[in-house]
C-alpha positions as CSV (number, residue, x, y, z in Angstrom):
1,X,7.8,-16.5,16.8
2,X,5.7,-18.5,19.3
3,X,6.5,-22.0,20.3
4,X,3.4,-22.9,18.6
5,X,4.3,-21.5,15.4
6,X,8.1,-22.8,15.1
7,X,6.6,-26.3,15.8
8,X,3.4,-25.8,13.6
9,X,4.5,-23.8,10.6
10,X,2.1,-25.1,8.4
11,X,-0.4,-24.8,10.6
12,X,0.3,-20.9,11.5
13,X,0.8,-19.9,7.8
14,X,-2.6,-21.5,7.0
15,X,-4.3,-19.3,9.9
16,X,-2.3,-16.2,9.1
17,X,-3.8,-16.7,5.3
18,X,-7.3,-17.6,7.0
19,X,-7.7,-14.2,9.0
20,X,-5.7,-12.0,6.3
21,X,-8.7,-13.2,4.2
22,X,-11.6,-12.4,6.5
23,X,-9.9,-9.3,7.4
24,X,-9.8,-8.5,3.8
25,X,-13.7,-9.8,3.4
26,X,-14.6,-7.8,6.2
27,X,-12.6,-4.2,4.5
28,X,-14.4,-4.8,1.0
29,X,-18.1,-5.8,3.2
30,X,-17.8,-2.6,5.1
31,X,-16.9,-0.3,2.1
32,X,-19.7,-1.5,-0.1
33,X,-22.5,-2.3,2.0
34,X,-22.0,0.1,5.2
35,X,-21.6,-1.2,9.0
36,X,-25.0,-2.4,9.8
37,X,-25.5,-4.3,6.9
38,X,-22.9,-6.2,6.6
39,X,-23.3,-9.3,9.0
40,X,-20.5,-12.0,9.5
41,X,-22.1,-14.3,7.8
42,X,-21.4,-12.2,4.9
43,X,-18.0,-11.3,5.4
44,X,-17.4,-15.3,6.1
45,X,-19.2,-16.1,2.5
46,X,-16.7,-13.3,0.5
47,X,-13.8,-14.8,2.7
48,X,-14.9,-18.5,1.9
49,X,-14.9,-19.6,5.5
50,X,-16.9,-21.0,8.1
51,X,-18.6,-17.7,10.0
52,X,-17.2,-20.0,13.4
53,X,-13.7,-18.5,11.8
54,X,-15.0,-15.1,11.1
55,X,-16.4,-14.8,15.1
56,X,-12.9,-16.3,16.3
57,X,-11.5,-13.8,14.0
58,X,-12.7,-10.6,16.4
59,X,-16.4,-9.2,17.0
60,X,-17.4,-7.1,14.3
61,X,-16.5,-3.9,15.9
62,X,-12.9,-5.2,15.9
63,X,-12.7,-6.2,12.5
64,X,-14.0,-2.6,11.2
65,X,-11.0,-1.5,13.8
66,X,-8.2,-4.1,12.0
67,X,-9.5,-3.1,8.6
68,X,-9.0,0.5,9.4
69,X,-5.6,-0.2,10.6
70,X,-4.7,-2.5,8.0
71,X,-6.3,-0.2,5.6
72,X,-4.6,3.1,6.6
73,X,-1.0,1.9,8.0
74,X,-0.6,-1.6,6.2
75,X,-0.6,-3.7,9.1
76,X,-2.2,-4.7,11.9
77,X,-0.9,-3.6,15.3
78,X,-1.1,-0.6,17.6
79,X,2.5,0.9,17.0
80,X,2.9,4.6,16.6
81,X,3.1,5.3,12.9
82,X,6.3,6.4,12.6
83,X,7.6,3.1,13.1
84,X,5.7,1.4,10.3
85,X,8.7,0.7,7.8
86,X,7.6,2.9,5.0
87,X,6.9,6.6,7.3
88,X,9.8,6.0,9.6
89,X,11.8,6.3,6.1
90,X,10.3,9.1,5.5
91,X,11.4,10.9,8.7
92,X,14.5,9.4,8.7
93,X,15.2,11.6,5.5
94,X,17.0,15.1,6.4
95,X,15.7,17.3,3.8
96,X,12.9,18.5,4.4
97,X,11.4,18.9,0.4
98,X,12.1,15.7,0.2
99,X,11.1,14.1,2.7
100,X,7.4,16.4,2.2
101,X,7.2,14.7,-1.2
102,X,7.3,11.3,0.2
103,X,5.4,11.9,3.2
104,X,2.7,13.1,1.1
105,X,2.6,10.5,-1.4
106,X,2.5,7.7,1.0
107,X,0.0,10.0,3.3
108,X,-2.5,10.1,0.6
109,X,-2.4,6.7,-0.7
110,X,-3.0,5.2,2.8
111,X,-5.9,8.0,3.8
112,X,-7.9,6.7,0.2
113,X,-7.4,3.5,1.1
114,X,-9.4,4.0,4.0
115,X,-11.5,6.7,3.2
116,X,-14.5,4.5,3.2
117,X,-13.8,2.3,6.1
118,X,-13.6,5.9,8.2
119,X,-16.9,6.9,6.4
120,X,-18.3,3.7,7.4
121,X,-17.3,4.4,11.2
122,X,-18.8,7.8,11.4
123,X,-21.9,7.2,10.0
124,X,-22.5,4.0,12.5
125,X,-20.7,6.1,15.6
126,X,-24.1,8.1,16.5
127,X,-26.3,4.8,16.9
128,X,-23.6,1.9,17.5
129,X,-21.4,3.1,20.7
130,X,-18.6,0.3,20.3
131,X,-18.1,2.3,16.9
132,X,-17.9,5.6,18.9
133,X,-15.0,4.0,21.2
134,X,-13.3,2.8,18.2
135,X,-13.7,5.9,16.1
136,X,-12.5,8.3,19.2
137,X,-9.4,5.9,19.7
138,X,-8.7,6.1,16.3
139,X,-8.6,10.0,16.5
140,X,-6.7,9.8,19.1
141,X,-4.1,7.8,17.5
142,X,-4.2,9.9,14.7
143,X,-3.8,13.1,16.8
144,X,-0.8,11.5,18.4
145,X,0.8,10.5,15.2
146,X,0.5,14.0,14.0
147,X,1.9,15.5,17.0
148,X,5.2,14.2,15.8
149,X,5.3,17.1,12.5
150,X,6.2,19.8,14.9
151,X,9.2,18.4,16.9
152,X,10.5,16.5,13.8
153,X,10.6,20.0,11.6
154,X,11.8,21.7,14.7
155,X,14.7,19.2,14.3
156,X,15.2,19.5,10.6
157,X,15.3,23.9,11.7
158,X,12.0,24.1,9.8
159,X,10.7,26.1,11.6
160,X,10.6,27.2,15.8
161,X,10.2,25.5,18.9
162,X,7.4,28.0,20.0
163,X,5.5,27.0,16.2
164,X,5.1,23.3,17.5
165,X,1.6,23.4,18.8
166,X,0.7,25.5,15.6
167,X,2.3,23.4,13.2
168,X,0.4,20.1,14.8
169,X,-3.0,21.7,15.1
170,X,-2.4,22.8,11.2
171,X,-1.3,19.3,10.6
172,X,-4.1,17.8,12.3
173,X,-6.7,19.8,9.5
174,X,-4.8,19.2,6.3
175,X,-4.0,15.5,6.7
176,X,-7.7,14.3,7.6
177,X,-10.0,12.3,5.9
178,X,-12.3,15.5,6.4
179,X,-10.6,17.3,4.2
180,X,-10.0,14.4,1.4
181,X,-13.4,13.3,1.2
182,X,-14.2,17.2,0.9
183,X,-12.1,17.6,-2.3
184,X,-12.2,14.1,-3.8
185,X,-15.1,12.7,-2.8
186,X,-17.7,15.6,-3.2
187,X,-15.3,17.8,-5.7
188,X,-14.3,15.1,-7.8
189,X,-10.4,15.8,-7.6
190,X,-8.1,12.5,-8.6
191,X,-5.3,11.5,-5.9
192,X,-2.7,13.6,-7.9
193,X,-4.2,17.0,-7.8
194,X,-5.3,16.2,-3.7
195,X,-1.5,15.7,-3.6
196,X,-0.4,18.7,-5.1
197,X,-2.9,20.6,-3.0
198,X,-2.0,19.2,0.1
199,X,1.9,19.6,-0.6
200,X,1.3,23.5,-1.3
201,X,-0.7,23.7,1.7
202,X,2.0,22.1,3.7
203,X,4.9,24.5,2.5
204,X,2.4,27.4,2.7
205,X,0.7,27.5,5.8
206,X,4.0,25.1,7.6
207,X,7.1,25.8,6.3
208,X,6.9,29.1,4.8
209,X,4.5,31.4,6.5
210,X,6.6,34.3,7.5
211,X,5.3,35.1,10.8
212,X,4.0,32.7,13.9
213,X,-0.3,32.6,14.6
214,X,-1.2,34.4,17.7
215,X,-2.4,32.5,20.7
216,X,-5.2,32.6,22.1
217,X,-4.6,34.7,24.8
218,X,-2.8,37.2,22.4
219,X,-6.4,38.3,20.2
C-alpha cells in the first residue's frame, strides 16, 4: 500500500470504487454498442461520473485493454496467468483429470466473459491501429500463457518432452475465442456443451493421442 493510501483510506477506497465503476461502464459500453460508438461521454453517463474522471481513468484504447483483462482474468494487471489465484490452483493440482476439469471450467467462464470485448477489438483493429497494438499484445499474452500446457503436462508425465511445441500449438486452437464464438455464438451451443467439447478435445487430441504429429521437416 502507498503512503498515500495508508494516510487517505477513505479517499483511496472511494477512487478504487470510482474507476472499478467506469471500468465496468466502459466493459458493458463496448459489448453493446461496439468501439467506435461508444464515446467517453457515454461510458462516464452509465458510470455516473464526470467524463474529467473517465479521461483520468485511461484513453479509450486503455479501457477496452483493462476491460479485456478484467473481463478475461478478473483483475487488472499484466501478471502471467498462472499467477491469478484461481488458475495457479488449478496447476497446482497433481492429477491431471482433475486438474483438466477445473481448468476448463474456469477457462470457459473467463473466455465468455469476454467474448464480446475480443469481438469488439477485432472488428475496430483494421481501421483503429491503437486497437491493432492492443489486440496483438493481447495475443501475445495469450500465446505465452498457453505455452505453459506443455511443460506443466510434461511435469505431471502427461505426455513427452519432444510433444511440448505440439501440445501448445494444439492448445493455442482449442482455447480461443475463435473457436467459442464458432460453436456458441454462430452454432448456438450453451457454455456446458462448449465445455464438454472442449474437455474431449483436450484428452483426445492432448493427452491421449497415441502417437506424436510429424514436424514439418518430416512430411
Amino acid at each position: 500500500m502507498s503512503e498515500a493510501s495508508s494516510r487517505y483510506p477513505k479517499r483511496s477506497a472511494h477512487a478504487a470504487k470510482t474507476r472499478a465503476a467506469i471500468i465496468s461502464a466502459a466493459t458493458e459500453s463496448f459489448a453493446e454498442a461496439g468501439y467506435s460508438a461508444t464515446t467517453m461521454k457515454a461510458i462516464a453517463a452509465r458510470a455516473g461520473v464526470s467524463v474529467e474522471s473517465v479521461y483520468l481513468t485511461g484513453s479509450k484504447s486503455a479501457l477496452l485493454a483493462t476491460a479485456m483483462t478484467v473481463a478475461f482474468a478478473g483483475a487488472e494487471g499484466e501478471r502471467p496467468l498462472s499467477e491469478e489465484p484461481e488458475y495457479a490452483a488449478v496447476f497446482a493440482v497433481e492429477d491431471v483429470g482433475e486438474a483438466l476439469e477445473k481448468y476448463v471450467e474456469l477457462v470457459g467462464a473467463s473466455i465468455a466473459r469476454s467474448d464480446a470485448l475480443w469481438r469488439t477489438a477485432r472488428a475496430a483493429a483494421d481501421v483503429e491501429p491503437d486497437i491493432r497494438r492492443l489486440l496483438d499484445d493481447a495475443l501475445a499474452r495469450r500465446r505465452s500463457d498457453l505455452a505453459m500446457a506443455g511443460p506443466w503436462l510434461v511435469s505431471r508425465g502427461a505426455i513427452a518432452p519432444a510433444d511440448v511445441d505440439d501440445v501448445n500449438a494444439t492448445m493455442s486452437v482449442l482455447v480461443s475465442h475463435e473457436v467459442y464464438e464458432h460453436l456458441v455464438d454462430e452454432f448456438g451451443w450453451s457454455l456446458d456443451r462448449y465445455a464438454a467439447w472442449l474437455k474431449d478435445a483436450i484428452r483426445t487430441l492432448i493427452l491421449e493421442r497415441p502417437v506424436r504429429l510429424p514436424d514439418r521437416s518430416e512430411s
